[in-house]
C-alpha positions as CSV (number, residue, x, y, z in Angstrom):
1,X,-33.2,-56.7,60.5
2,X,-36.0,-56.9,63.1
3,X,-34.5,-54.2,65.4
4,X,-34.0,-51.9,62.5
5,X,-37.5,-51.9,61.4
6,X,-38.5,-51.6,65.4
7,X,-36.7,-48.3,65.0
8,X,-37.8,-46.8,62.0
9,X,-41.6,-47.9,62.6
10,X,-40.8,-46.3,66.6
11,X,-39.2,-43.5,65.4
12,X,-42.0,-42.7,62.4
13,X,-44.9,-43.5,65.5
14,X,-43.1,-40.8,68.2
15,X,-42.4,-38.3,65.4
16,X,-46.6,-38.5,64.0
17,X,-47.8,-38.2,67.7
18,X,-45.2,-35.1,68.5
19,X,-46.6,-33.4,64.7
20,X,-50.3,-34.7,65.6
21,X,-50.7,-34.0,69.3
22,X,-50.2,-29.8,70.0
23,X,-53.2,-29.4,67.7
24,X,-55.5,-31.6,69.3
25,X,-58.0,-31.1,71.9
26,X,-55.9,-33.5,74.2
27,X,-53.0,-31.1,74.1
28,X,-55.9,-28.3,75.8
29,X,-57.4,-30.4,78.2
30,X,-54.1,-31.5,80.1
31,X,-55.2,-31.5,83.5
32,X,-52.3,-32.1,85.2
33,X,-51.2,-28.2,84.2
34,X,-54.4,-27.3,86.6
35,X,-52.2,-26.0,89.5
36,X,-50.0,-24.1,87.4
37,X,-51.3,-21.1,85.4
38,X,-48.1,-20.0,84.2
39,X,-46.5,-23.2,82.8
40,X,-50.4,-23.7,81.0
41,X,-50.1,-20.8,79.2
42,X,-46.7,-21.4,78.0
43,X,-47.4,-25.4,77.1
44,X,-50.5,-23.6,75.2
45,X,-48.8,-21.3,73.5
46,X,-48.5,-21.6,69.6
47,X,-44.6,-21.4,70.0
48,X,-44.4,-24.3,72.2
49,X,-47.0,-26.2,70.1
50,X,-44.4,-25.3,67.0
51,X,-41.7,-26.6,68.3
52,X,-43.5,-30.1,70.0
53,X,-44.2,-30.3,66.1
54,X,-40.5,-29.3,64.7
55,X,-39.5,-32.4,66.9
56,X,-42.0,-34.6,65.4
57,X,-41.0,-33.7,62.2
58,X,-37.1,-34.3,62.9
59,X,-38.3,-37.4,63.9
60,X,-40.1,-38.3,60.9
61,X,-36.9,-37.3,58.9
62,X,-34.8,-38.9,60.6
63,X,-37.1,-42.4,60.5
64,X,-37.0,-42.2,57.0
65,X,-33.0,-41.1,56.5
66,X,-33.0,-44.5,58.5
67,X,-34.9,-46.8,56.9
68,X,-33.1,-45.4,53.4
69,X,-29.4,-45.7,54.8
70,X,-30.8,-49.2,55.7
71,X,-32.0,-49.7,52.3
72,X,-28.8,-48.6,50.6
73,X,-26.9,-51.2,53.0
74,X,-28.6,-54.0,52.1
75,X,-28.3,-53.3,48.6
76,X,-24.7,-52.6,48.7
77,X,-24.4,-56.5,50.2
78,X,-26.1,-58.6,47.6
């Protein structure tokens, strides 16, 4: 029961800080893309940025198609 609800809560977390963090000013500011022009301006890039997001969202989904599959286990046992 624990681990289940370690996952869903781990899986929700990842998939809100993929949506959240392409928009931010975190995502600009990366300074470790300094020495590389050409990898910065694709990591900037709104496509990259989309799909960052696209994975948090599958995330998301797929915390709560967990958390509900878990849900309709339990129910089908009592």
């Amino acid at each position: 029961m624990l681990a289940v609800l370690l996952s869903i809560v781990s899986s929700l977390l990842v998939g809100v800080v993929l949506l959240l963090a392409p928009w931010t000013s975190l995502w600009d500011t990366n300074h470790f893309l300094g020495p590389y022009p050409l990898l910065r301006t694709w990591i900037l890039s709104a496509f990259t940025r989309g799909a960052v997001s696209g994975l948090g969202l599958v995330n998301i989904l797929l915390a709560f198609a967990e958390a509900r599959q878990h849900w309709i286990h339990r129910i089908d046992r009592i």
